[in-house]
C-alpha positions as CSV (number, residue, x, y, z in Angstrom):
1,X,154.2,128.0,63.9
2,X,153.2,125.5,61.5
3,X,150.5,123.2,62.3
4,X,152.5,120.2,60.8
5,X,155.7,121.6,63.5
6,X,153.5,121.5,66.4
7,X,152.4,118.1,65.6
8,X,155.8,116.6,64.8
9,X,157.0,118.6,68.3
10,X,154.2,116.7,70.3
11,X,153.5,113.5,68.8
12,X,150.4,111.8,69.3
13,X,150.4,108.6,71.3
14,X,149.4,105.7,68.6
15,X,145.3,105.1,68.3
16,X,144.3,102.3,70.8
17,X,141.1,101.6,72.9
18,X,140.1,103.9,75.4
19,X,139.4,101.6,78.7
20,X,138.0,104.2,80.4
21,X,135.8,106.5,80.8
22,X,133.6,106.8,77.3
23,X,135.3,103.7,75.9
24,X,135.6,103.4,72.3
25,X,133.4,106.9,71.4
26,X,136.0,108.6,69.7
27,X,136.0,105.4,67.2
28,X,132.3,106.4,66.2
29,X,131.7,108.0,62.7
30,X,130.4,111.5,63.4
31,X,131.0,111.4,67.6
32,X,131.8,114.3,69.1
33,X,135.8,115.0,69.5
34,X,137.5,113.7,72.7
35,X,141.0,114.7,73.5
36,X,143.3,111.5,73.4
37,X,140.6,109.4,72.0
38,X,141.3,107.7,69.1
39,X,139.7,109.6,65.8
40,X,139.3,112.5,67.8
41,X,141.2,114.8,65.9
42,X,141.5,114.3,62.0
43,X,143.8,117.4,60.9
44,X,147.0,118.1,62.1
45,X,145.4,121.3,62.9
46,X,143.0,119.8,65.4
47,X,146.1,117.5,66.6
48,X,148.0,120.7,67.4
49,X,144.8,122.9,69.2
50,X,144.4,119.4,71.2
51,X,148.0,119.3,72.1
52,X,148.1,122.7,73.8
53,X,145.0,122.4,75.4
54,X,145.8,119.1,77.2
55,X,148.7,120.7,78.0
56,X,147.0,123.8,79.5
57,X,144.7,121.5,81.6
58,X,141.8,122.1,79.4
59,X,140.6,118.7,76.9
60,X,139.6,119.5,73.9
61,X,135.8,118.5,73.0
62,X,133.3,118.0,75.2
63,X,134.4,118.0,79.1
64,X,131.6,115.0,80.1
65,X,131.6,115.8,83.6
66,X,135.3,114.8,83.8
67,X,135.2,111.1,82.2
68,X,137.5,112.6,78.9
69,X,140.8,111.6,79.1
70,X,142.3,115.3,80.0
71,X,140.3,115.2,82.6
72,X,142.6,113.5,84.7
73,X,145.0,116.4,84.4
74,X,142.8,118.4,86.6
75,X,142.9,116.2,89.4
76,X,144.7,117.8,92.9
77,X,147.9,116.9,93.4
78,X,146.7,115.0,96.9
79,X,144.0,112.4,95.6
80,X,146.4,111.3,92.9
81,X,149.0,110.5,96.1
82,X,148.2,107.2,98.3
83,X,147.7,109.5,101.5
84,X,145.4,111.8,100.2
85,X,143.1,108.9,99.1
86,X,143.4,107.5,102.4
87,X,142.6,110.7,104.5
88,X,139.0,111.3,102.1
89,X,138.4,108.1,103.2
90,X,138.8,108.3,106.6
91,X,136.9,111.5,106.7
92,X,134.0,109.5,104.7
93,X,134.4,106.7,107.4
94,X,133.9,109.4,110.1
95,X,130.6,110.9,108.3
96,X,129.1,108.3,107.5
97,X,126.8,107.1,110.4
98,X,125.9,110.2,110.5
99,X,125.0,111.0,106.9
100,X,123.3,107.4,107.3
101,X,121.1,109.3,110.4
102,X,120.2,112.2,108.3
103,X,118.9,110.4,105.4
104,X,117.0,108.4,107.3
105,X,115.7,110.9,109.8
106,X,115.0,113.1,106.1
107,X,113.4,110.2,104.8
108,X,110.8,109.6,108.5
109,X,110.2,113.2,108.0
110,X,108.2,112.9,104.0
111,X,104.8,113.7,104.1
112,X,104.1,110.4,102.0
113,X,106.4,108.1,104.8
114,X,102.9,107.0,106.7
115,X,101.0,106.8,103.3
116,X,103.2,104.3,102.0
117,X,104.1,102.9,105.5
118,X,100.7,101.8,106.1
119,X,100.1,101.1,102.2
120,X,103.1,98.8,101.9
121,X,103.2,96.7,105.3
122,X,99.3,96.2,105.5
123,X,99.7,94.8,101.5
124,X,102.6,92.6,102.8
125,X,100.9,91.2,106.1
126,X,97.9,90.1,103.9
127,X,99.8,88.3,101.5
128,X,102.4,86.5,103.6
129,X,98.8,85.9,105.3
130,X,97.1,84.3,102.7
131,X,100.3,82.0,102.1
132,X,101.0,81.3,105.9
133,X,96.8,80.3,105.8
134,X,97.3,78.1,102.9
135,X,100.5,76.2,104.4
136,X,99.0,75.8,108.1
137,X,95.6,74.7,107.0
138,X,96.0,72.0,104.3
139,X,96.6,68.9,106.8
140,X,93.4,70.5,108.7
141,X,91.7,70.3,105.4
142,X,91.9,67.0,104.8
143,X,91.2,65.9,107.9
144,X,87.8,67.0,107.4
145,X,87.7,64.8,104.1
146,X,87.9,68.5,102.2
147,X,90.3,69.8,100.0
148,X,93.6,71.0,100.9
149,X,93.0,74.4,99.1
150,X,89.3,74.8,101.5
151,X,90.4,77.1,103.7
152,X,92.8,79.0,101.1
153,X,89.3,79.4,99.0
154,X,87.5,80.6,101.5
155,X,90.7,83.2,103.2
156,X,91.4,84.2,99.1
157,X,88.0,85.5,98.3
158,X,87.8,87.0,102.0
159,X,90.6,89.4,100.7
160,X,89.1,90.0,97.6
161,X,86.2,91.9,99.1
162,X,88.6,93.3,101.6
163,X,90.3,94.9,98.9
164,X,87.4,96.1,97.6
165,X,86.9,97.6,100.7
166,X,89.8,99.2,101.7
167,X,90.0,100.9,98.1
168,X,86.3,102.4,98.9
169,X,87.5,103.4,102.3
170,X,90.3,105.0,101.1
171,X,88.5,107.3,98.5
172,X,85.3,108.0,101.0
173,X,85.4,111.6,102.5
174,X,85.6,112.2,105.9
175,X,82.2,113.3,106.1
176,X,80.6,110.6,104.1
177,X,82.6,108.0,107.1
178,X,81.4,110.4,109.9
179,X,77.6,109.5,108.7
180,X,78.0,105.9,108.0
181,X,79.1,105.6,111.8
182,X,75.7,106.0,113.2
183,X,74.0,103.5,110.7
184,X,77.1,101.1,111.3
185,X,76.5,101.1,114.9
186,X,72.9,100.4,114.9
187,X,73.3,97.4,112.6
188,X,75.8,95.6,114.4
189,X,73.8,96.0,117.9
190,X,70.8,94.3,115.5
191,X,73.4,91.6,114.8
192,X,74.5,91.2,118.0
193,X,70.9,90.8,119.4
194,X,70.7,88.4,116.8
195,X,73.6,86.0,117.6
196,X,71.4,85.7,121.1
197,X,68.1,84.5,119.4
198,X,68.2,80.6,119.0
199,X,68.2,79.1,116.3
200,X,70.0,82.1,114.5
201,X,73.0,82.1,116.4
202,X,75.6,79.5,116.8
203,X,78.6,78.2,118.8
204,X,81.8,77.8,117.9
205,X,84.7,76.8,120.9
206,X,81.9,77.5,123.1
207,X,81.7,80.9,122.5
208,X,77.9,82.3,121.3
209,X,79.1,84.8,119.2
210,X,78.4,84.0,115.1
211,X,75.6,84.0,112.9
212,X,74.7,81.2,110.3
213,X,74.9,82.4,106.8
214,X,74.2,79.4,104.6
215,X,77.1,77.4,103.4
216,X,80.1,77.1,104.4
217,X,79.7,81.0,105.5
218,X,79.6,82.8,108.9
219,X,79.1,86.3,110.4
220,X,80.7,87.3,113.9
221,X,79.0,90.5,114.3
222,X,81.5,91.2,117.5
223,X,84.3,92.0,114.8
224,X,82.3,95.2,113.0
225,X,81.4,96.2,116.5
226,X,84.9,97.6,116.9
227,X,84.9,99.3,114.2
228,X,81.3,100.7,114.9
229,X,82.9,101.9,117.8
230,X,85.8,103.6,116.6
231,X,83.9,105.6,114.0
232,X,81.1,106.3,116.6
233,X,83.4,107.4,119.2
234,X,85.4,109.3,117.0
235,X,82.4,111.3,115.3
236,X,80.9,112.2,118.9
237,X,84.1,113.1,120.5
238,X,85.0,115.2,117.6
239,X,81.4,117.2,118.2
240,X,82.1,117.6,121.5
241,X,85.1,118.8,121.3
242,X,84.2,121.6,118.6
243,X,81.7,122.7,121.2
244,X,84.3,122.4,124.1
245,X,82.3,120.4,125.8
246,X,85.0,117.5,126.3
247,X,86.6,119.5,130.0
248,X,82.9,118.4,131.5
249,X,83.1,114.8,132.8
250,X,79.6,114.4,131.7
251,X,80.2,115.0,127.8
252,X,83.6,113.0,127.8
253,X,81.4,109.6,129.5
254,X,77.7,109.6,128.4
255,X,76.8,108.7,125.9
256,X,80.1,107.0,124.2
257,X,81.0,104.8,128.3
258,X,77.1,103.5,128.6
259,X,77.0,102.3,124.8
260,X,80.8,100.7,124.7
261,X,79.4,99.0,128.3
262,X,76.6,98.1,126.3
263,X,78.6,96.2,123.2
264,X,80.7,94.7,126.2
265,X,77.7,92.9,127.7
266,X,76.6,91.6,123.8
267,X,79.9,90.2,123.7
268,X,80.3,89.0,127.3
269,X,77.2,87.1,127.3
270,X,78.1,85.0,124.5
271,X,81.5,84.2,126.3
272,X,84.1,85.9,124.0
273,X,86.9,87.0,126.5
274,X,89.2,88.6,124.0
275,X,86.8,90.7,121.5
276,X,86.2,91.8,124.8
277,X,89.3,93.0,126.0
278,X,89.9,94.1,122.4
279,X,86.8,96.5,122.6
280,X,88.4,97.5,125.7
281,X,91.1,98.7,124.6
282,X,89.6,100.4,122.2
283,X,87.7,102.2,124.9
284,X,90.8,103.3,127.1
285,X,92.6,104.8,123.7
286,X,89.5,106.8,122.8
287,X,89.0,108.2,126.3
288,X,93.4,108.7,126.2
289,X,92.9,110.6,123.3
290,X,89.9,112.9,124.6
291,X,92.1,114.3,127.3
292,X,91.0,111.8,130.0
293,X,92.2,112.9,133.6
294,X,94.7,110.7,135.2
295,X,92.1,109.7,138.0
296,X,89.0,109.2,135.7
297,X,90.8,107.1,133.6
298,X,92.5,105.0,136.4
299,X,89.2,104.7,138.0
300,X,87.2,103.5,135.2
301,X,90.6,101.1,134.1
302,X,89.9,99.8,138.1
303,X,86.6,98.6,137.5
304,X,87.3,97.4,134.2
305,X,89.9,94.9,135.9
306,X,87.3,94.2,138.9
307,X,84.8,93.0,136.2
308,X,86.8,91.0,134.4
309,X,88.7,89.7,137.7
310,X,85.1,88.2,138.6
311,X,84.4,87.0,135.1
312,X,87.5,84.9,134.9
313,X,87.5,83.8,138.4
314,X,83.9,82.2,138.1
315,X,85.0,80.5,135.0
316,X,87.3,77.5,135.2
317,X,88.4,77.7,131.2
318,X,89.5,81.4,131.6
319,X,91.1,80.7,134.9
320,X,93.6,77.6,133.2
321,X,94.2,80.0,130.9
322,X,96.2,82.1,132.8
323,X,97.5,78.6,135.0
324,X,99.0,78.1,131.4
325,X,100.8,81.6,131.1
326,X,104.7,80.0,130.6
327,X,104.3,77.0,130.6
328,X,106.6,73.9,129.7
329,X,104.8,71.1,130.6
330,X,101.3,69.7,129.3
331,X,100.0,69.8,132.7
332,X,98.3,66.8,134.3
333,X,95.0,66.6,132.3
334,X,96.4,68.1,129.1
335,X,95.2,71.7,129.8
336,X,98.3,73.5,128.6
337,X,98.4,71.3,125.5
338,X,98.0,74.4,123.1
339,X,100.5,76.8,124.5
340,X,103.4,74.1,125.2
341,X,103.2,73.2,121.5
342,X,103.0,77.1,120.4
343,X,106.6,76.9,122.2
344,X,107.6,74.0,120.5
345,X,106.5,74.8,117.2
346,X,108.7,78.3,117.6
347,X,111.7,76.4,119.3
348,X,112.0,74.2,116.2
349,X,112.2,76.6,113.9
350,X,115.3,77.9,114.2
351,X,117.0,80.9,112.8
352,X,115.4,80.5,108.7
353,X,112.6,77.6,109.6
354,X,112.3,74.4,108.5
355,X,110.5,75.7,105.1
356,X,107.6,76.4,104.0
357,X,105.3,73.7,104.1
358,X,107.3,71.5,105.9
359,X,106.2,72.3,110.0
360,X,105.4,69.4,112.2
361,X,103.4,70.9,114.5
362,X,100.4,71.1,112.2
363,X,99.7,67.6,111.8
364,X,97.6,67.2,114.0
365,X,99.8,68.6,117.7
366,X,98.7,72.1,117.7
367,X,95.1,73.1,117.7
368,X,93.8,76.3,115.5
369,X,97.2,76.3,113.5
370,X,95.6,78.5,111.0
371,X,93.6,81.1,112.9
372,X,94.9,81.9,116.6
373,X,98.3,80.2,116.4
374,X,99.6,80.6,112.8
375,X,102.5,83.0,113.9
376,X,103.7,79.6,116.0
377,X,103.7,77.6,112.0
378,X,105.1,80.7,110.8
379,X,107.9,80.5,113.5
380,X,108.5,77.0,112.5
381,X,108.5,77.2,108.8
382,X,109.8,80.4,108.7
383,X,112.2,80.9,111.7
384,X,113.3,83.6,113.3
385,X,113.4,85.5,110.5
386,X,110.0,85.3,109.3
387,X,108.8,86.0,113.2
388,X,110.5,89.3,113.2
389,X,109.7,90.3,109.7
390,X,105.8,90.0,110.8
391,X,106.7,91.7,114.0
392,X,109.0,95.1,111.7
393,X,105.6,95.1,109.7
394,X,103.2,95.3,112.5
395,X,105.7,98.1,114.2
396,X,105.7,100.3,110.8
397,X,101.8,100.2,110.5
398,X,101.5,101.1,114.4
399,X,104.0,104.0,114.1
400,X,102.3,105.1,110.8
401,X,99.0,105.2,112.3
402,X,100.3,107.1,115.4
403,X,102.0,109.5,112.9
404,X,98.7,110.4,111.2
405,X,96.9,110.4,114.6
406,X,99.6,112.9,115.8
407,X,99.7,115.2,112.7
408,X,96.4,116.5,111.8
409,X,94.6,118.9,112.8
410,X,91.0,117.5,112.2
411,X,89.4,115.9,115.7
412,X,87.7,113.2,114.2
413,X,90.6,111.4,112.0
414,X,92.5,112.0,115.1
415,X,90.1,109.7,117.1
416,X,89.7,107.6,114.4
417,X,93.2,106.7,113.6
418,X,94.0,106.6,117.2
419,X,91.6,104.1,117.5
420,X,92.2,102.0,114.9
421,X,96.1,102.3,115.6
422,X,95.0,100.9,119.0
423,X,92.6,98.3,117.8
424,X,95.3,96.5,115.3
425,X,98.7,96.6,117.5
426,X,96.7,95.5,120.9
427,X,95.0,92.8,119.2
428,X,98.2,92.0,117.6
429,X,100.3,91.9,120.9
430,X,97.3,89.8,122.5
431,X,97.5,87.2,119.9
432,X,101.8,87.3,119.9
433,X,102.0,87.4,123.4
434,X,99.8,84.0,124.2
435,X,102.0,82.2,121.4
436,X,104.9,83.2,123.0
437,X,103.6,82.2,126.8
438,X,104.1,85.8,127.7
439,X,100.2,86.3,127.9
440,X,97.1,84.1,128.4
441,X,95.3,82.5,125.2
442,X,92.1,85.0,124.7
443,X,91.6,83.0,121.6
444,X,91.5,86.5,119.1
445,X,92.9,86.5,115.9
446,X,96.4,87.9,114.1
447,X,95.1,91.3,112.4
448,X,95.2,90.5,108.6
449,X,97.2,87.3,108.8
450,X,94.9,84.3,110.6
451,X,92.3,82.9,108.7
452,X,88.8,84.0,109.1
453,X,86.5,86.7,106.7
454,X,84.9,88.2,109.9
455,X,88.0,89.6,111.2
456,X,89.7,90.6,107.7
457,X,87.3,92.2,106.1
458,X,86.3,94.8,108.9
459,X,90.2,95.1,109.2
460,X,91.4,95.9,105.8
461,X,88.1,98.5,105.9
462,X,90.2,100.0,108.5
463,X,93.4,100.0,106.9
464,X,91.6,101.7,104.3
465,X,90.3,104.8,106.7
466,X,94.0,105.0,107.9
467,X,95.2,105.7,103.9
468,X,92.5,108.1,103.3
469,X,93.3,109.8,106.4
470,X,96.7,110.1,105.6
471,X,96.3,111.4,101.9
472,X,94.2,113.9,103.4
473,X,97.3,115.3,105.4
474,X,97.8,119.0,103.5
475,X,101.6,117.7,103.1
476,X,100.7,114.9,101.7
477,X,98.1,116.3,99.1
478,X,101.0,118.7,97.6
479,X,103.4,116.0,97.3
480,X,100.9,113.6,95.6
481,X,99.4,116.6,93.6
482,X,102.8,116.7,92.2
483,X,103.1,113.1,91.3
484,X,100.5,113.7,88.6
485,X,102.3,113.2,85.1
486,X,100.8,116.6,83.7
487,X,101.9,118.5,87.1
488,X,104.9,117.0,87.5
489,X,106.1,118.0,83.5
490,X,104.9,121.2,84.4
491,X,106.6,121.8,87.2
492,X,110.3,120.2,85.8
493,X,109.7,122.4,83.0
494,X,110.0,125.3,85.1
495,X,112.9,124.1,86.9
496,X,115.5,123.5,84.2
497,X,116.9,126.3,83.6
498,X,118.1,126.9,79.4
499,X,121.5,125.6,78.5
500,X,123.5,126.5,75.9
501,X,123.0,124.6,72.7
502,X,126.0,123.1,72.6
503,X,126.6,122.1,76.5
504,X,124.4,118.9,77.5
């Protein structure tokens, strides 16, 4: 049949704009041909091969995944009918929570989840820290008769050598941290002799526990004892334990008990309560990790609590501490004055805050509103929202850390990590807890988020053992091994597999 026939048989529709699909492509000069786009077929030859094939079910040109206008023709007969529509999306509906599950139980399951876990949220708790520091401690500033930026100075360059820090411990081998810990330890027992000399140390609160620097800097040796501690306890536990000598109750207390009881008594005797109970804590999740039995550990938790029964029995401060344990009212000489206004300071606040910048509380109400009780401004400027944001980020960097502690097979990042794991979230849920009135004010700092160098930059070097210890999970070497831009081409390059050279 003639070509001119067949085109006068099935007459083009008249040459419009395409709406859908590849829009106005078949309107470009030298564009590939589209059935029942305009300019797609110049001949009436072409017009007549692309009128049999649309009606065959098969568009002319190139198929583009089904966005060419003959690709509608392929369609079932059910989705183009209202009820088939409506039963795929009921059976969508149905799936869905559980697809939802599987992605994110896929996603929990990466070897890089704890990597960037504790990468992203300890990166977000220091800078929401550094902003909460600068907004909580201006009015405290210049009450001083010093700048309102002081403390923000001081907190900013406090993270810049913590990120120094945490970027060396991150690239340091395992075996270059387990000989560092023996070297860290001594030095910070020097230190903490040294906050006992007079005239060296100094007291802050009442507490004899920091060292004078010159300037406007201090040292509180206390804070790099825990981590002298961890990386102590974790290297001689990790010996032990290759040499099986860990089932002898002997070898799982002395040395690692006797020195911890020793760092204790440093701290005790310059009357810091809550580094105390920080270290510990520290202790308990070292000796949980080891393989403790039930009754050893109870026994030496038992005298633990005897001690520090007696210590904060014989000491009126410690004891109206714990008198101020939910409290709603200032008490009759004012004793309870910093925990009611926590509560007020987080009942004002609302579901969003009041905005940044704009609490009350820090004017001059609530005492230590940028170091022990800034979650209480951040409640109030923030709201709920901000609380529980801090809170989600303190949960991910716990559950990471316990991920890594739970995954490797090497002794001595599984002490380590379970240490610090222990170390941040405990001292986190000591300093949340007394805000909140559910606990008794130890006076201890938010991990990463309250002002002070001491505290932040041993912390961040911890953070930084917790990446490196993750990166060194085999998983998660392969997966960042093939991140690498020449591996990763490589590796693609393999993958695709040759195409025609006319299909894309």
């Amino acid at each position: 049949m003639p070509a001119d026939d067949t085109a006068d048989r099935y007459p083009r529709p008249a040459p419009g704009p395409v709406r859908r699909g590849w829009g106005f492509l078949g309107a470009i000069p030298g564009a590939p041909a589209l059935a029942g786009a305009p300019g797609g077929a110049d001949t009436p030859e072409e017009r007549a091969h692309a009128g049999a094939d649309a009606r065959a079910g098969h568009p002319a040109g190139l198929a583009l995944r089904g966005r060419a206008a003959g690709a509608a023709v392929r369609r079932p007969a059910a989705t183009r009918r209202g009820g088939g529509r409506s039963g795929a999306s009921g059976r969508q509906r149905g799936g869905g929570p559980r697809r939802f599950y599987e992605r994110m139980r896929r996603a929990w399951d990466r070897p890089l989840t704890a990597y960037y876990l504790i990468l992203g949220s300890g990166l977000l708790i220091t800078v929401l820290g550094l902003v909460m520091v600068y907004s909580a401690s201006m009015i405290y500033a210049l009450q001083l008769s010093l700048p309102a930026t002081y403390f923000f100075r001081k907190q900013f360059l406090a993270v810049v050598l913590g990120t120094g820090l945490l970027l060396l411990a991150s690239r340091m081998p395992i075996k270059l941290n387990r000989a560092l810990s023996y070297p860290l330890l001594v030095g910070t027992v020097f230190l903490m002799v040294l906050v006992q000399v007079p005239g060296i140390g100094r007291s802050v609160n009442g507490n004899q526990n920091w060292i004078y620097l010159g300037g406007p800097f201090q040292l509180q040796p206390s804070e790099f004892g825990k981590l002298a501690l961890i990386l102590w306890g974790a290297d001689l536990l990790a010996r032990k334990q290759d040499k099986r000598l860990l089932t002898q109750w002997k070898h799982l207390l002395v040395p690692f008990v006797p020195v911890a009881l020793m760092l204790l008594g440093l701290i005790m005797l310059g009357g810091d309560m809550g580094t105390a109970i920080i270290l510990s804590a520290i202790l308990f999740g070292l000796l949980w990790l080891a393989g403790a039995p039930t009754r050893l550990f109870a026994g030496v938790l038992a005298v633990a609590g005897l001690i520090g029964f007696a210590l904060i029995k014989t000491s009126e401060n410690r004891l109206s501490r714990f008198a101020c344990i939910g409290a709603i009212d200032l008490g009759p000489e004012g004793e309870c004055w910093q925990a009611v206004h926590g509560i007020y300071a987080l009942a004002s606040g609302g579901w969003f805050g009041s905005g940044l910048g704009a609490s009350v509380e820090k004017w001059g109400q609530l005492p230590e509103p940028h170091t022990d009780f800034i979650f209480a401004i951040t409640g109030e400027e923030l709201g709920l929202a901000g609380t529980l944001s801090v809170l989600a980020l303190f949960a991910a960097l716990g559950y990471a850390g316990i991920r890594v502690a739970g995954r490797t097979e090497d002794p001595f990042v599984r002490y380590a990590a379970g240490g610090v794991t222990t170390w941040v979230t405990v001292q986190a849920v000591i300093n949340i807890g007394a805000v909140l009135g559910l606990l008794p004010i130890a006076g201890v700092p938010l991990p990463l988020f309250s002002y002070g160098g001491s505290a932040l930059l041993p912390t961040m070097f911890a953070i930084g053992l917790l990446i490196a210890f993750a990166r060194e999970d085999p998983a998660a070497k392969a997966a960042l091994a093939m991140r690498r831009p020449g591996v990763r081409w490589k590796t693609m390059r393999r993958r695709v597999k040759k195409r025609p050279s006319g299909e894309r």
